[in-house]
Phi, psi and omega in degrees: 000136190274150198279122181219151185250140171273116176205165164241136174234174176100179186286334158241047158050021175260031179264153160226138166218180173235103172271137192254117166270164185314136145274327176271157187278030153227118200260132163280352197152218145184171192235114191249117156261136183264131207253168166279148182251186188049222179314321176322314194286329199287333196273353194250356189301302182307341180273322182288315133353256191326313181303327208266338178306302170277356176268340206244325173307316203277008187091015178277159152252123204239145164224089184256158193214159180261129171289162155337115166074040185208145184050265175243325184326152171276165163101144172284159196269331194289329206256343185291154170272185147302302171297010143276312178323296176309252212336334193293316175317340207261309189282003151306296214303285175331309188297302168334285187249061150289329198227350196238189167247113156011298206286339191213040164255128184252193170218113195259132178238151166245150148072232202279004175257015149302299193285343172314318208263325175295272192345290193323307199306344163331291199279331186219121201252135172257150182305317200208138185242131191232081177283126168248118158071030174317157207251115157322316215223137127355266183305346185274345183274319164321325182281312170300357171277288195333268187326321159329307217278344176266004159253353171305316210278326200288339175249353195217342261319053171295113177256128176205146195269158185304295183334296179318298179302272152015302212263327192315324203215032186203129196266153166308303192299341185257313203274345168281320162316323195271321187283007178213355159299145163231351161088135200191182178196036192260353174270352200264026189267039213227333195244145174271116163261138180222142181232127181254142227199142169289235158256062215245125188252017177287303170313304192318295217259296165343277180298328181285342164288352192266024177068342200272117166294153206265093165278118207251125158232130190291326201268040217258118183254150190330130174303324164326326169243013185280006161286335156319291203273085147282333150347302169280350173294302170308310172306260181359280207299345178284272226312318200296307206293308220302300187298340193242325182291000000 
C-alpha cells in the first residue's frame, strides 16, 4: 500500500490534503490534483483516490487537497471568494514543490478546477496539464449547480428556488466574479496539455483552439450518475495514468 501523509497546510493551516509518497526509488516528479467542487467532488473522490495511488506507485510525489470550504478543509462554502481559491491553489503548488524540482510538476484538474489551473498557469508553469471533463465557462458551471439542485428536488424534495440554492453555497462576491467571468484557457498555451471530454464537439473544437489537445470517451457520463458507472471509472482513471506518467 503506497504510503500518505494526512496534513493541513497553507499560512493558517486551513487547507487539508493527502501527500501520497513515491514507492518507487526513482522519483518521477510529482503531481498535483485539483478536485472538483461542491457536489461534484464526492462523485469524483474514488477515482482521484485510485488515480493518486496509481501515480505514487509509478514514482510520483501526488498531492490531492481540498480548497477552503470544501471537503476537510476549513471556511464556510458561502462566505470563500474566488480568490481564495487561487491562493489555495498556490499553496499546493508550494507544498508540492517542497518536495520535488520546479521544473517537473505536472497537474491533473477535474470540472471546474481546470478553469482555476489555466488561470493559475499565468504564474506557474506545469510540465504537463491534465484535464477530465472541463467547464468551458463559469457560467456553464453555474448551470451544472442548477441542475444538482433539481435532482436534490427530485430525489429528495429539497425544494430551492436558483437564487436560493445559489446563495446556500456561493458568497455574493464569487457569484458575481463568476457571472462576469467569461472564461478562457488561454493560459495553458505554454503547457503541453490535454483534456479528456465526452462526444461533445463544440468543447472539442472550444479547446483545440486553446492549443489542448483532446481524448474523447463516448461514453462520459453525467456527473450525477458517475458514481454508477465504475467501469468508467476505471477506464477514466487508466487514461489519467496513461497521460500524466
Amino acid at each position: 500500500m503506497t504510503n500518505s501523509t494526512p496534513l493541513y497546510f497553507g499560512p493558517t493551516g486551513e487547507c487539508f490534503g493527502i501527500l501520497q509518497h513515491p514507492r518507487s526509488q526513482t522519483h518521477q516528479g510529482g503531481i498535483l490534483m485539483c478536485p472538483a467542487l461542491y457536489a461534484e467532488s464526492t462523485k469524483a473522490h474514488w477515482a482521484s483516490r485510485k488515480l493518486s495511488q496509481r501515480l505514487a506507485s509509478l514514482g510520483y510525489w501526488v498531492l490531492r487537497f481540498d480548497y477552503r470550504g470544501m471537503g476537510n478543509s476549513w471556511g464556510a462554502p458561502a462566505q470563500i471568494k474566488l480568490a481564495d481559491w487561487f491562493d489555495d491553489l498556490k499553496h499546493a503548488y508550494d507544498l508540492l514543490v517542497s518536495h520535488v524540482d520546479a521544473g517537473n510538476v505536472s497537474v491533473m484538474a477535474t470540472r471546474f478546477s481546470c478553469h482555476l489551473v489555466s488561470e493559475f498557469t499565468f504564474k506557474e508553469q506545469f510540465d504537463k496539464a491534465v484535464f477530465w471533463d472541463p467547464v468551458l465557462t463559469p457560467k456553464d458551471w453555474l448551470m451544472a449547480l442548477s441542475n444538482w439542485r433539481e435532482i436534490q428536488h427530485r430525489e429528495f424534495g429539497i425544494t430551492f428556488q436558483t437564487a436560493e440554492y445559489h446563495a446556500q453555497i456561493l458568497s455574493d462576491e464569487l457569484l458575481k466574479n463568476l457571472q462576469e467571468d467569461s472564461g478562457s484557457y488561454r493560459g495553458v498555451n505554454s503547457t503541453s496539455a490535454v483534456a479528456i471530454i465526452g462526444a461533445n464537439q463544440q468543447t472539442r473544437i472550444k479547446l483545440s483552439d486553446y492549443g489542448i489537445r483532446t481524448r474523447c470517451v463516448t461514453d462520459l457520463y453525467d456527473w450525477n450518475q458517475i458514481h454508477l458507472h465504475p467501469f468508467y471509472v476505471h477506464h477514466i482513471v487508466d487514461l489519467l495514468a496513461e497521460e500524466l506518467g
